[in-house]
N, C-alpha and C positions, 0 to 999 in steps of 0.2 A: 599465111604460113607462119609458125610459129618460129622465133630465132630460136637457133640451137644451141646446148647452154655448155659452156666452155668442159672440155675433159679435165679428169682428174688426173694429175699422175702415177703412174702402175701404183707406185708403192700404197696410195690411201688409197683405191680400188681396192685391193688388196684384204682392208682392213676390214672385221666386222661391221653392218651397217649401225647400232647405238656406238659405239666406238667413234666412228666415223663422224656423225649425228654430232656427238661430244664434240670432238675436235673443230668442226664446224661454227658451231657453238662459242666454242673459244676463245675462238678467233673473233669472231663478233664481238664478244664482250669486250675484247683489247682495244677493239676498235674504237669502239663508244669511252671506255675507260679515257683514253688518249686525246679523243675531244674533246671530255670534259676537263681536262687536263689544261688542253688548249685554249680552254675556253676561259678558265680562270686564269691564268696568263696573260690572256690579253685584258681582261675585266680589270684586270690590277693596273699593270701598264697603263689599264688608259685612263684607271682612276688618278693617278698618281702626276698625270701630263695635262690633267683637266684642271684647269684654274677658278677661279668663284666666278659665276657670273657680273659684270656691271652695276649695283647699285641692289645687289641683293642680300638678305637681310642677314645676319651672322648665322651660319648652321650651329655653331655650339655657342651656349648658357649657361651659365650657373643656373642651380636649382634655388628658390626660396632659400630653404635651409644651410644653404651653400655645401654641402657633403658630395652633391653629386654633379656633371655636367651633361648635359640635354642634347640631345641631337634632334630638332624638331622635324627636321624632313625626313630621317630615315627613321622616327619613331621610336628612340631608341634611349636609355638610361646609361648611363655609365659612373661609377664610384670615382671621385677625386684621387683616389688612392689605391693602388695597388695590393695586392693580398700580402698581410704583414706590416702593412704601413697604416696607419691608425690617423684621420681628422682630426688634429686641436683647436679649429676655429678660423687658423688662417694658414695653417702647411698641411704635409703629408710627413709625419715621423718615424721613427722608430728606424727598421731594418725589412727588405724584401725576401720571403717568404720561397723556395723552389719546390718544383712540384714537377714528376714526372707526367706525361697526358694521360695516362689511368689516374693519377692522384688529383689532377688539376678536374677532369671530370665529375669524377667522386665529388670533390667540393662543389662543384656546380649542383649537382642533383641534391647533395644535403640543402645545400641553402637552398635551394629551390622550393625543398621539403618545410624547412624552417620559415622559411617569410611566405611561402603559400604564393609566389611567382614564377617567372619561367625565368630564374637565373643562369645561363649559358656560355661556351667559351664563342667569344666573338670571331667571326670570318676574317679572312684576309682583308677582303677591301672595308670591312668596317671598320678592321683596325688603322686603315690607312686616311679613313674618313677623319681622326685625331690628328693627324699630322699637320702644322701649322707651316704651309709656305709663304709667311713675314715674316720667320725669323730666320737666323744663319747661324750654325747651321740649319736643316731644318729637322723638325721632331715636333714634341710635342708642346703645346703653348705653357711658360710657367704662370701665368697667368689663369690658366685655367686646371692645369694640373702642376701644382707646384712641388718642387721636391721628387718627380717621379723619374727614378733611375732609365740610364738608358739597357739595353743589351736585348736579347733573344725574350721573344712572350710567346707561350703560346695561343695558338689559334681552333678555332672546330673547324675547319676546310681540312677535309681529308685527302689524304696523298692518293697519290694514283703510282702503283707498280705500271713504269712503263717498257719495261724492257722486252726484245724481240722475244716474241715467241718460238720456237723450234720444233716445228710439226712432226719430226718425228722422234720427238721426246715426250714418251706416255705419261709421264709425271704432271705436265703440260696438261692435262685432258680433263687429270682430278681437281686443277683450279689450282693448285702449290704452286704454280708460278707466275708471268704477269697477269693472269686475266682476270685478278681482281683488286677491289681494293687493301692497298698495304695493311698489313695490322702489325708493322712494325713502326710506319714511319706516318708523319704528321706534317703541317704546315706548320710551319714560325716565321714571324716578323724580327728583325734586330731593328728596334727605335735608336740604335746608334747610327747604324749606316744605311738604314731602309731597306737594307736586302730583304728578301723573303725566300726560303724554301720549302720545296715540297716533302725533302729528303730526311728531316730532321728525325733522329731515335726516338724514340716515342720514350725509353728510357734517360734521357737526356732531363736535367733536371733547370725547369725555365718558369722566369716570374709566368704572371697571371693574372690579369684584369678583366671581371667577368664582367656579362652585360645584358641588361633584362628589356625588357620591352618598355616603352613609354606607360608612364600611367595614363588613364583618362580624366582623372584628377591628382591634384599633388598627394603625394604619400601621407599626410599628418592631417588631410581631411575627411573626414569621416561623415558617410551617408548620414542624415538624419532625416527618420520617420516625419512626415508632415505632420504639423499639430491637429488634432482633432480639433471640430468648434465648440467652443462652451456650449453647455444646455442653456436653452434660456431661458433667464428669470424672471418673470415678472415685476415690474417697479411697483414697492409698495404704492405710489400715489397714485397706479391704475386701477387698485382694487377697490371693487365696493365697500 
């Protein structure tokens, strides 16, 4: 005998069946929305409460060329410097750069475009992967990024609108309300005091430090074609 599936109340009874169908819908989407929500939340958290293993080998390197710093287990590239701040050899100078998250993406996809890589704005927890807990306070190492201001960065982990839904508000059904993702608001890190939110204005105008994937070799080496093998030549003292 099949369980029988809980009633609706008069009122969405009521309602056309795609109408109805939608709202359904909906609601579902919130749902998932809100876990993925949850889900990063805790992924943060628990990045952030995770210490280095015992006798395991540094996750960040300087590069060869020193410009960049290495993340070898999350495969991952990062610029010494921040957008706006320029490499002289041994710091990060000049002044940092703001960028609303339409602008800061924009820049990602140019470069991306220009160096012919996947230049992108880095997740929450990979941002949090920088974070150097031997120092005090903690942030990020000057040693490894030296001169790199503190305040709000942004991130590509997208917000999630979580607020309740109200079933019987139709506006609710076309998706204008929580049951998607925001396209007002964004995740940011503050490397001052580690907070992160989900909530940030996506018009809000915040540094930026992009972040490509590992190469397979260092940047400044270059395939080269095997050599072909000489023809060979016969030693004059073989010839009759």
């Amino acid at each position: 005998m099949r369980p029988s599936l809980p009633s609706l109340p008069p009122a969405l009874n009521a309602l056309p069946g795609p109408l109805l169908a939608a709202l359904l819908l909906g609601v579902c989407t919130l749902g998932s929305a809100q876990a993925a929500q949850r889900e990063t939340q805790q992924e943060t958290q628990q990045e952030t409460q995770r210490g280095p293993r015992p006798g395991a080998a540094p996750v960040l390197e300087v590069s060869e060329d020193g410009r960049d710093v290495i993340d070898r287990r999350a495969r991952l590239l990062w610029p010494r410097c921040v957008e706006g701040m320029q490499w002289n050899g041994k710091t990060c100078t000049g002044l940092p750069e703001l960028f609303t998250h339409k602008q800061a993406q924009a820049l990602a996809a140019e470069r991306a475009k220009q160096d012919g890589v996947r230049w992108r704005l880095p997740r929450v927890n990979e941002m949090r992967r920088l974070i150097s807990r031997d120092i005090r306070p903690q942030g990020l190492s000057p040693e490894l990024f030296p001169g790199a201001p503190r305040g709000w960065h942004w991130t590509g982990t997208a917000a999630v609108n979580a607020r309740p839904v109200n079933p019987y508000n139709y506006s609710n059904i076309s998706g204008s309300a929580g049951t998607q993702l925001s396209a007002q608001q964004a995740w940011a890190i503050d490397l001052d005091s580690l907070e992160t939110r989900p909530d940030m204005g996506r018009g809000n105008q915040l540094m930026v430090r992009l972040v490509r994937p590992l190469p397979s070799a260092p940047p400044d080496e270059k395939a080269e074609a095997p050599a072909r093998p000489a023809p060979h030549r016969p030693d004059p003292d073989e010839e009759d």
